[in-house]
C-alpha positions as CSV (number, residue, x, y, z in Angstrom):
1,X,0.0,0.0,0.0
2,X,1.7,3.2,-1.2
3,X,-1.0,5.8,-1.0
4,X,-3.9,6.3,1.9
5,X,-6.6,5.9,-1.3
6,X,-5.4,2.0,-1.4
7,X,-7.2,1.1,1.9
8,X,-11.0,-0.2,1.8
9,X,-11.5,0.7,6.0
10,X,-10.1,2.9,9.0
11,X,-10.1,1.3,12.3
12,X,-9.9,4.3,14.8
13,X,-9.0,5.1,18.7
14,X,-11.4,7.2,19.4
15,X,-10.4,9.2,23.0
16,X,-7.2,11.1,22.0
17,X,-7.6,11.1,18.5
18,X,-11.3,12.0,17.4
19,X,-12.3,13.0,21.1
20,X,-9.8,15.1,23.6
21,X,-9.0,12.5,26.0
22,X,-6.6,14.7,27.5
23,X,-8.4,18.3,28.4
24,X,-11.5,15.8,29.2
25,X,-9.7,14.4,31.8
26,X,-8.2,17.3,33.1
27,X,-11.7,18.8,33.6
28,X,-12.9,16.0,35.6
29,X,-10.1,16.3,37.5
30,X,-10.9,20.7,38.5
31,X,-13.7,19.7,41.1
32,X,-10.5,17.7,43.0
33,X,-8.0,20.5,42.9
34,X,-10.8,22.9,43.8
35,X,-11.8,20.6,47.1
36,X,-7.7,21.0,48.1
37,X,-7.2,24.4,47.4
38,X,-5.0,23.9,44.3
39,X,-4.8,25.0,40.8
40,X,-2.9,24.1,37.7
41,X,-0.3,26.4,38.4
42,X,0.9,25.1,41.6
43,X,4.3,23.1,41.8
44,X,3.6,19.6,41.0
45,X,0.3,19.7,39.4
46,X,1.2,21.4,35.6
47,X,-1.1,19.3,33.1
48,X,1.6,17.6,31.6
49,X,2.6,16.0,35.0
50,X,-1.0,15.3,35.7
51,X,-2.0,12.9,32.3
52,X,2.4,11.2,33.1
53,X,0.7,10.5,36.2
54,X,-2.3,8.9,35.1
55,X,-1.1,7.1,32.5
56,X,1.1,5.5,34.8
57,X,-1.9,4.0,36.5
58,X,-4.3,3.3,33.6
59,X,-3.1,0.7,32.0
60,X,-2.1,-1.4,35.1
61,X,-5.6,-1.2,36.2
62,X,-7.0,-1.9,32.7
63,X,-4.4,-5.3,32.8
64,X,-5.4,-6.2,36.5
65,X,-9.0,-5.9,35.7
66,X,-9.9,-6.7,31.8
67,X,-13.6,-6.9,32.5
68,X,-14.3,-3.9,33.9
69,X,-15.7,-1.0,32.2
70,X,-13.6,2.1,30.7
71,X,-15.7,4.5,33.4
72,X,-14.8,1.9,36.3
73,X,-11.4,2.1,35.4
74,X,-11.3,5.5,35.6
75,X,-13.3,5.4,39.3
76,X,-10.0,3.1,39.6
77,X,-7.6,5.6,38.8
78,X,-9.3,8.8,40.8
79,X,-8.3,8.0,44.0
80,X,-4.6,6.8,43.5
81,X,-4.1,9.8,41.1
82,X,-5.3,12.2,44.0
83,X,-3.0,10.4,46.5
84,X,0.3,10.7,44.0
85,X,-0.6,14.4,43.0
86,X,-1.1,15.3,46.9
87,X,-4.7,16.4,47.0
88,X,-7.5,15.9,49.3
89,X,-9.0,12.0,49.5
90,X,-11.8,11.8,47.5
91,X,-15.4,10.3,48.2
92,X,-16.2,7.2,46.6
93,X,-19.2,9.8,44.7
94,X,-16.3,11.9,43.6
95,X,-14.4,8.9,42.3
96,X,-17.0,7.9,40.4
97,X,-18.1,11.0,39.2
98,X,-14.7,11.2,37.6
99,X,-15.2,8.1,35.9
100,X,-18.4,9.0,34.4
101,X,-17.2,12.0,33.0
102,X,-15.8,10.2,30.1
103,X,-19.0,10.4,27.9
104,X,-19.1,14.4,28.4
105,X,-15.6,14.9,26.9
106,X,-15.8,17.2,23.7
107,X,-14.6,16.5,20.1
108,X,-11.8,17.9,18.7
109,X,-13.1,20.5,16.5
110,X,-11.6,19.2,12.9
111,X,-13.4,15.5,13.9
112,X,-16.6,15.7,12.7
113,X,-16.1,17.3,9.9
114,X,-13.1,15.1,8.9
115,X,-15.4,11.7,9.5
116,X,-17.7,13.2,7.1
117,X,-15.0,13.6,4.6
118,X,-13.4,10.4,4.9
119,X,-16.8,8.5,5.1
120,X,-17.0,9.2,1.3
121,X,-13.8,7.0,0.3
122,X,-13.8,4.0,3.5
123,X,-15.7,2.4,5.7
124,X,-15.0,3.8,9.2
125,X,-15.0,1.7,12.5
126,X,-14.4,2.4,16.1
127,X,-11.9,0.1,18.3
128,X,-12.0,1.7,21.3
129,X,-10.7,1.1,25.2
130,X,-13.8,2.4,26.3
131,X,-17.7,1.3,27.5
132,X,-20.6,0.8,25.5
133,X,-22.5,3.4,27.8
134,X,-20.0,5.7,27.8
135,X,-19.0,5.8,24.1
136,X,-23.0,6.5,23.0
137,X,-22.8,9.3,25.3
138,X,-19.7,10.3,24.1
139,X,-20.3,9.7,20.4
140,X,-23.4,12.2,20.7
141,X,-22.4,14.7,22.6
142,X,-18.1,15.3,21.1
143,X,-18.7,13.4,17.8
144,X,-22.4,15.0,16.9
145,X,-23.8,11.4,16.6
146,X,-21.7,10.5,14.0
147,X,-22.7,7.4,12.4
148,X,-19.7,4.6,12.2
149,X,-20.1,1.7,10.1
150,X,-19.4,-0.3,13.2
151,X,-18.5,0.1,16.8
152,X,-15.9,-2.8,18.6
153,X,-15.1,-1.9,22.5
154,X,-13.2,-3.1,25.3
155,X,-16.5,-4.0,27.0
156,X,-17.6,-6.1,23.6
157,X,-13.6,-7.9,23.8
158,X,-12.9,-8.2,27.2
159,X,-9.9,-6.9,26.9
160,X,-8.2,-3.9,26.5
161,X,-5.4,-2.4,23.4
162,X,-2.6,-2.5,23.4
163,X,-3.8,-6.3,24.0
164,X,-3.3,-7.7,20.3
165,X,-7.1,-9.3,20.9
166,X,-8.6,-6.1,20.6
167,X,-6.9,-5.9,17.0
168,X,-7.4,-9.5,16.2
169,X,-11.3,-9.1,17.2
170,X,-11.6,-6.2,14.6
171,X,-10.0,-7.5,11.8
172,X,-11.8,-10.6,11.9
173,X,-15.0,-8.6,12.5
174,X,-14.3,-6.4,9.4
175,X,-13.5,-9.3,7.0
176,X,-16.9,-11.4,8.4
177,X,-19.0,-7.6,8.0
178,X,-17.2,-6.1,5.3
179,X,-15.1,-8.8,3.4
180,X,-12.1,-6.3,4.5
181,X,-8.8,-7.8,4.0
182,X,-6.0,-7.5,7.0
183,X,-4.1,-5.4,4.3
184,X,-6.7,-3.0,3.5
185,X,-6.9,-2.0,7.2
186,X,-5.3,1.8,8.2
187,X,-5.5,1.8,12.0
188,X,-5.8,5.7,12.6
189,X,-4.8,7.0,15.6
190,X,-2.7,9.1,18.6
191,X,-1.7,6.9,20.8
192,X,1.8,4.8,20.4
193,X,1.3,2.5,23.6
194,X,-2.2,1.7,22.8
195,X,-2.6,1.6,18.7
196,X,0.6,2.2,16.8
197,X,3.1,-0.4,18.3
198,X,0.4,-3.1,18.9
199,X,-0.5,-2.2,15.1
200,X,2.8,-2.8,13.9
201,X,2.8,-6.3,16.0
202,X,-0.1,-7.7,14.2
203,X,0.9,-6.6,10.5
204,X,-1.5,-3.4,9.5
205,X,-0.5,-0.2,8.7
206,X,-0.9,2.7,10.6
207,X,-1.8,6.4,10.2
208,X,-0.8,9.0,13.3
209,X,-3.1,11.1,14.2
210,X,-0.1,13.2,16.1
211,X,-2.5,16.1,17.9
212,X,0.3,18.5,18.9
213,X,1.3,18.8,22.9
214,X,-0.7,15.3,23.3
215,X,0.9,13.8,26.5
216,X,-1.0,10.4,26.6
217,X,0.3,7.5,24.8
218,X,3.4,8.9,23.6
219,X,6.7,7.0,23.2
220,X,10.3,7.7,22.4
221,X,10.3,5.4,19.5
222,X,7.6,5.9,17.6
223,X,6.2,3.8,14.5
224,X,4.1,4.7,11.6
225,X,3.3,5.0,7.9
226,X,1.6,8.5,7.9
227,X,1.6,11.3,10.1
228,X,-1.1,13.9,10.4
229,X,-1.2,16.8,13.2
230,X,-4.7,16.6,12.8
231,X,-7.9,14.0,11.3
232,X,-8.8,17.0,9.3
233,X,-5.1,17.3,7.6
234,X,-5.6,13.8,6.9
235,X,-8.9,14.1,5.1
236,X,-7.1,17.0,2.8
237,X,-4.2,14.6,2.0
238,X,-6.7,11.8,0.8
239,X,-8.8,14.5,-1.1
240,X,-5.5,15.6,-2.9
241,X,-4.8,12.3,-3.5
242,X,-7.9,11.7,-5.2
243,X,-7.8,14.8,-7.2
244,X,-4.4,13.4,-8.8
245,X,-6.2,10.1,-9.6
246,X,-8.3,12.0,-11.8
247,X,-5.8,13.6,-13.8
């Protein structure tokens, strides 16, 4: 596959790349600062060292317990976050309150826009770490109600990415849904830990969404075949590469 117009469908992440995972999260987090006294601005608790800090404990959680969902995972994380950043103890309400935040997190504002675009060449599907519940909240209020040809979650695999299942459950999916080969798959996304290196394991392509100043999911030795600041820079490049096809 030389060109982004060769793939049939685009598997993506959906909280970090078409959704902003990252000042989502730090939102949800305000209501703890607040209770201690504490802003952004004080030593220790910049955003950058706030999402370092919680992606530290994410992903142990999400290994430890594979069956719970995205939002419990989060209630998870709340309290041990609070404890490493030096704030007040939350309530088991307040915990969980920051785990049901996920579905109100806004949409970047080139996504929608750029799904609507890119619906026109592929089909688009969702392989996602989070909940059902969540993500239906989530997909109407950030993404509009965007319509994806299909939706596969953590909650559906019982698992969660970088876990090569999560992959292995959507490309068979794909090929019994769409009749999708492995090779026409683009997995489109911003995290390294949870989508690019996982991609790379299993043998698809991948296209990186980078989203400038993201914190989560980064690595120091990044893979990829494309790399876009932004969904909606992708969706130019594929209409300028159709454009050429015509000529």
């Amino acid at each position: 596959m030389s060109k982004l117009t060769d793939f049939k469908l685009l598997s993506f992440d959906v909280y970090g790349t078409l959704i902003d995972w990252e000042g989502g999260a730090l939102t949800a987090l305000e209501p703890s600062l607040q209770k201690s006294g504490k802003t952004f601005n004080d030593p220790g608790l910049d955003q950058k060292h706030i999402l370092q800090v919680l992606h530290e404990f994410e992903p142990v959680a999400e290994r430890e317990n594979p069956k719970l969902k995205y939002s419990e995972i989060l209630t998870i994380c709340h309290p041990q976050l609070c404890k490493k950043l030096g704030l007040a103890e939350p309530t088991k309400e307040e915990s969980e309150k920051f785990g049901a935040s996920v579905g109100s997190w806004p949409g970047f504002p080139d996504t929608v826009d750029a799904l609507k675009r890119l619906s026109k060449v592929y089909k688009l599907v969702v392989l996602s770490n989070v909940d059902n519940e969540s993500f239906k909240a989530g997909n109407a209020y950030g993404l509009q109600g965007f319509k994806f040809d299909a939706v596969y979650t953590a909650e559906d695999i019982g698992s969660y990415k970088p876990d090569l299942k999560n992959f292995e459950y959507m490309l068979k999916h794909v090929k019994e849904e769409f009749g999708v080969e492995k090779h026409e798959v683009l997995q489109t996304a911003q995290s390294q830990f949870h989508d690019h290196h996982p991609a790379k394991d299993i043998g698809i392509k991948s296209s990186w969404i980078y989203r400038p100043g993201a914190v989560m999911g980064n690595r120091k030795d990044p893979v990829y075949n494309w790399k876009f600041d932004t969904l909606g820079d992708m969706a130019d490049f594929v209409e300028k590469e159709l454009e050429e096809q015509k000529k």
